[in-house]
Z-matrix of the N, CA and C atoms (Angstrom, degrees):
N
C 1 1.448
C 2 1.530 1 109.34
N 3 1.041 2 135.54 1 114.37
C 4 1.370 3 143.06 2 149.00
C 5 1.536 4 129.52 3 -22.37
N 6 1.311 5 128.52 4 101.83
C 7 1.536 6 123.74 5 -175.43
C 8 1.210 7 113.53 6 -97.70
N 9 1.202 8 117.00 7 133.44
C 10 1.616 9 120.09 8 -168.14
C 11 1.461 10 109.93 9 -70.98
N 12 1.652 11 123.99 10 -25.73
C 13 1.590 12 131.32 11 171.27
C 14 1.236 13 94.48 12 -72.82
N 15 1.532 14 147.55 13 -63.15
C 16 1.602 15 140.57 14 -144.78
C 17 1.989 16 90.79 15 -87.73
N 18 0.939 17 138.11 16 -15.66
C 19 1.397 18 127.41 17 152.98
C 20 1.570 19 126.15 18 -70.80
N 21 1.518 20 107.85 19 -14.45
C 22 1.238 21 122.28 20 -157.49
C 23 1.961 22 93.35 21 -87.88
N 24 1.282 23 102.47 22 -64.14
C 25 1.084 24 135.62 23 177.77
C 26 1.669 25 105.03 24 -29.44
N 27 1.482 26 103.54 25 -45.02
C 28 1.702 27 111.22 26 -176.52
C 29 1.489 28 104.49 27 -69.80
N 30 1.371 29 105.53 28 -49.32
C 31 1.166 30 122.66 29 -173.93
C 32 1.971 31 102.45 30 -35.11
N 33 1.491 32 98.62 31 -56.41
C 34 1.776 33 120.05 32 -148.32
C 35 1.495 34 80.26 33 -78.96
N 36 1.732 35 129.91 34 -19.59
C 37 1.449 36 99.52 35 176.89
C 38 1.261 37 124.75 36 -95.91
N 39 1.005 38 118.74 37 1.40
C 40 1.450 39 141.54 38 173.13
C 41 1.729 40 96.03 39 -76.83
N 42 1.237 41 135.55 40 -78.01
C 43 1.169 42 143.25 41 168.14
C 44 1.689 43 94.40 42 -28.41
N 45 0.977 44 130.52 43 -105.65
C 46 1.709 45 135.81 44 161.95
C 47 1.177 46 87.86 45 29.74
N 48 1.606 47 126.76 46 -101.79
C 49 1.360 48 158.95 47 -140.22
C 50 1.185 49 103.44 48 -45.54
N 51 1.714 50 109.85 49 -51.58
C 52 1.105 51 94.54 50 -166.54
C 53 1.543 52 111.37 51 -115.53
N 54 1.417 53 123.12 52 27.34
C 55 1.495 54 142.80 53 159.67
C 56 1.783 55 109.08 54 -92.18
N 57 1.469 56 114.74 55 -78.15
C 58 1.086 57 128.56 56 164.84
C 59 1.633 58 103.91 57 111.16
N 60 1.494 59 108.66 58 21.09
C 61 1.230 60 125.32 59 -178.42
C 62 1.471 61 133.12 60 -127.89
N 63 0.723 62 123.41 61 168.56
C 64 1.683 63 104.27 62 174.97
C 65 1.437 64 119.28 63 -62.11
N 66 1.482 65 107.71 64 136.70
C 67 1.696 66 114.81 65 -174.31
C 68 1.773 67 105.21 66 -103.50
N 69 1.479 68 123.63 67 120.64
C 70 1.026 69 128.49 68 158.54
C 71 1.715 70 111.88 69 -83.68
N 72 1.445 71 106.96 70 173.84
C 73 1.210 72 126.85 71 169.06
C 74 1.328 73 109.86 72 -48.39
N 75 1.384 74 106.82 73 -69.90
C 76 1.517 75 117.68 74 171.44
C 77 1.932 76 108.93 75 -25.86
N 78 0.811 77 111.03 76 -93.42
C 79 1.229 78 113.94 77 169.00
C 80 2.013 79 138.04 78 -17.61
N 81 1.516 80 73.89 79 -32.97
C 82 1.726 81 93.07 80 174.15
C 83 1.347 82 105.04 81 -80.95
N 84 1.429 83 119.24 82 -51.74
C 85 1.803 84 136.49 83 167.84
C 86 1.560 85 90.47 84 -41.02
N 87 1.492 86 132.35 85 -88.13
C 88 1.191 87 116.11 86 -166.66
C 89 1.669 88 125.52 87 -58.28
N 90 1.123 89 106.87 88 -4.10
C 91 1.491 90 98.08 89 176.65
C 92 2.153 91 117.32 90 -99.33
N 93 1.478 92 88.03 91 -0.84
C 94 1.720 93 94.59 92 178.55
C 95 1.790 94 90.14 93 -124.43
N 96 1.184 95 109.01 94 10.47
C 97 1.818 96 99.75 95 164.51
C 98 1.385 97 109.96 96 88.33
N 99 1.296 98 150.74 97 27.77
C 100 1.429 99 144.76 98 -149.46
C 101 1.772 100 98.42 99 -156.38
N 102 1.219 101 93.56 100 147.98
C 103 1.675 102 91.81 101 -169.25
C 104 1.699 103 88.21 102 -101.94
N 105 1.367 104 92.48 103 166.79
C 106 1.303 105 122.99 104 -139.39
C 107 1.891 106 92.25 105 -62.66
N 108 1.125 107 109.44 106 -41.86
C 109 1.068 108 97.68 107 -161.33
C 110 2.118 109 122.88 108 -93.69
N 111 1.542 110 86.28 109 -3.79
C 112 2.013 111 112.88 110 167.92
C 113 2.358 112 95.83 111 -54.38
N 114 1.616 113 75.29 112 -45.53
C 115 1.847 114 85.79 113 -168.08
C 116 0.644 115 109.46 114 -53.22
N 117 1.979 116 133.65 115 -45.25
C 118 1.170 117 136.77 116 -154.05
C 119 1.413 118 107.05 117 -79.56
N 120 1.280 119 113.44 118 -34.23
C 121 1.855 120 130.92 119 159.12
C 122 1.415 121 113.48 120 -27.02
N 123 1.775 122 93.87 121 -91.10
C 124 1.991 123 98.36 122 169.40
C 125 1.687 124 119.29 123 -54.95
N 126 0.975 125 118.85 124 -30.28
C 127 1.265 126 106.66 125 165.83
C 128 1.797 127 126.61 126 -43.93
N 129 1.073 128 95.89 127 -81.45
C 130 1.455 129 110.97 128 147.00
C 131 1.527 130 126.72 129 -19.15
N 132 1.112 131 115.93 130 -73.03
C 133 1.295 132 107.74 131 157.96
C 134 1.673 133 137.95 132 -80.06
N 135 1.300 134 101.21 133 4.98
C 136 1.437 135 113.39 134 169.04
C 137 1.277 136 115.55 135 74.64
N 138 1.431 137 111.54 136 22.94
C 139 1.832 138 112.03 137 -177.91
C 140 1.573 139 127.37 138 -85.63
N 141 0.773 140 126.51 139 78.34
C 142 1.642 141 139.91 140 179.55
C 143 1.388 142 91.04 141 -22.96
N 144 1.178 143 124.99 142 126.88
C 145 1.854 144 147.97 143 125.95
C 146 0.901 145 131.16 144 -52.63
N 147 1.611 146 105.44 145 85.09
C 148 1.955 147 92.02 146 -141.98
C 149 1.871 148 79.09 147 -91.50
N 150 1.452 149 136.63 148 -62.60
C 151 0.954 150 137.84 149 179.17
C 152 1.523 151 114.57 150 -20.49
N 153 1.555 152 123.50 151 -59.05
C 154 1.470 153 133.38 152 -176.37
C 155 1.750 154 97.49 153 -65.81
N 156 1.487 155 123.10 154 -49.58
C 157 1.199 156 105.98 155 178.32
C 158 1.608 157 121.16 156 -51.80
N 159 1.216 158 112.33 157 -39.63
C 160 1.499 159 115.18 158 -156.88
C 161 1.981 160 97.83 159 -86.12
N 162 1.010 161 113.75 160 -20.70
C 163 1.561 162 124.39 161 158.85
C 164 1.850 163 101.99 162 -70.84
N 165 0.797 164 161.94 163 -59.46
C 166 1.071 165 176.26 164 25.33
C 167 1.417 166 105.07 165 118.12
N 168 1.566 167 96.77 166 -61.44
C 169 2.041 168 113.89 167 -165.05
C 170 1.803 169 90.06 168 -83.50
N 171 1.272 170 115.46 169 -54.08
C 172 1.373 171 96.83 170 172.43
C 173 1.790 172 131.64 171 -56.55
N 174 0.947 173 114.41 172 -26.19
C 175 1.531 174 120.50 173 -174.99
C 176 1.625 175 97.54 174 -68.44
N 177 1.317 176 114.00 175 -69.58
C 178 1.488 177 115.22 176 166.36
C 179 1.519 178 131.80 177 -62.10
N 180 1.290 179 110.65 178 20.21
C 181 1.479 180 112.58 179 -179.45
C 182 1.201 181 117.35 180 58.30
N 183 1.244 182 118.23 181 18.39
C 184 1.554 183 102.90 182 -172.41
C 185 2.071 184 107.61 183 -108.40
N 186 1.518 185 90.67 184 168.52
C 187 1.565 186 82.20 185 -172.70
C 188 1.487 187 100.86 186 -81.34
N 189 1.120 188 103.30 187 168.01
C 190 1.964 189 114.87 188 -165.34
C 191 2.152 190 97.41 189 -100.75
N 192 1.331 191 105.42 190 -21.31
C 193 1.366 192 112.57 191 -172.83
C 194 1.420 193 90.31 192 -89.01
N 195 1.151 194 142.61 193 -23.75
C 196 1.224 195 136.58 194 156.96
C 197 1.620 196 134.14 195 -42.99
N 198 1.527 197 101.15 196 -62.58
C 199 1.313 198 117.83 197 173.42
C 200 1.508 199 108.99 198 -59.07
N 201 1.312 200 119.00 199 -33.81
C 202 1.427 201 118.65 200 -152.27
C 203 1.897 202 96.47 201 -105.49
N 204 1.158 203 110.98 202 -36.69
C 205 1.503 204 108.20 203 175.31
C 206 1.425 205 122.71 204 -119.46
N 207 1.256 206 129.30 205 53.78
C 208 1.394 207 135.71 206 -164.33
C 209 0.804 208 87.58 207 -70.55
N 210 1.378 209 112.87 208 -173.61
C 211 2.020 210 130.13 209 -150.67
C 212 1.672 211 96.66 210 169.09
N 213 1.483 212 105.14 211 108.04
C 214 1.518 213 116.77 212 178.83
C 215 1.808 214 101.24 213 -47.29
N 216 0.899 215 139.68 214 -34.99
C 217 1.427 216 118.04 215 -175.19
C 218 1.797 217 105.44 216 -111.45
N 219 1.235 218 131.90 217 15.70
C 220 1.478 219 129.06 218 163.14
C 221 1.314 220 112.99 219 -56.17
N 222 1.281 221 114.18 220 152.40
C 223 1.580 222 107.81 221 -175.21
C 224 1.813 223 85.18 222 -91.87
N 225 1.657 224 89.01 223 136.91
C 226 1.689 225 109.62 224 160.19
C 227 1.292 226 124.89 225 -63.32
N 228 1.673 227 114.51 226 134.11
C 229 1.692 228 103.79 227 174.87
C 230 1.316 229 109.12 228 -78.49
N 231 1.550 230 97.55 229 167.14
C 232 1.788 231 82.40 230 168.34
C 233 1.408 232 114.05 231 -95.96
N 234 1.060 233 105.76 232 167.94
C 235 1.697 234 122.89 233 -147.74
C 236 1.771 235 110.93 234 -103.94
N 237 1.169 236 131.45 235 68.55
C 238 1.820 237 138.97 236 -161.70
C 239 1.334 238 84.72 237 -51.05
């Protein structure tokens, strides 16, 4: 089953990587397009963005089966 925090989390390290600072919510909202406070909504109710994610994983090159199905021993992409 998919958790809307352990997708979130990928999300904030991707953000991380290429900030190198601490990642708020805020920040996560602006990086999948949604103002700050839509996020605090799905958050809350735990609703995955699957559309904003997969806009998201493409902009940053990254794979979308990544974000959404990580696996403690998968090899990591690297992160542009």
């Amino acid at each position: 089953m998919l958790e809307f925090s352990n997708i979130m989390k990928r999300i904030k390290r991707v953000l991380y990587e290429e900030k190198n600072d601490r990642i708020y919510d805020k920040d996560v909202a602006k990086a999948l397009g949604f103002k700050p406070s839509y996020y605090a909504v799905i958050k809350k109710r735990e609703r995955i963005p699957y559309e904003a994610i997969a806009l998201f994983a493409d902009k940053k090159n990254i794979s979308l089966n990544w974000i959404l199905f990580y696996k403690e021993n998968a090899i990591i992409p690297p992160i542009k």
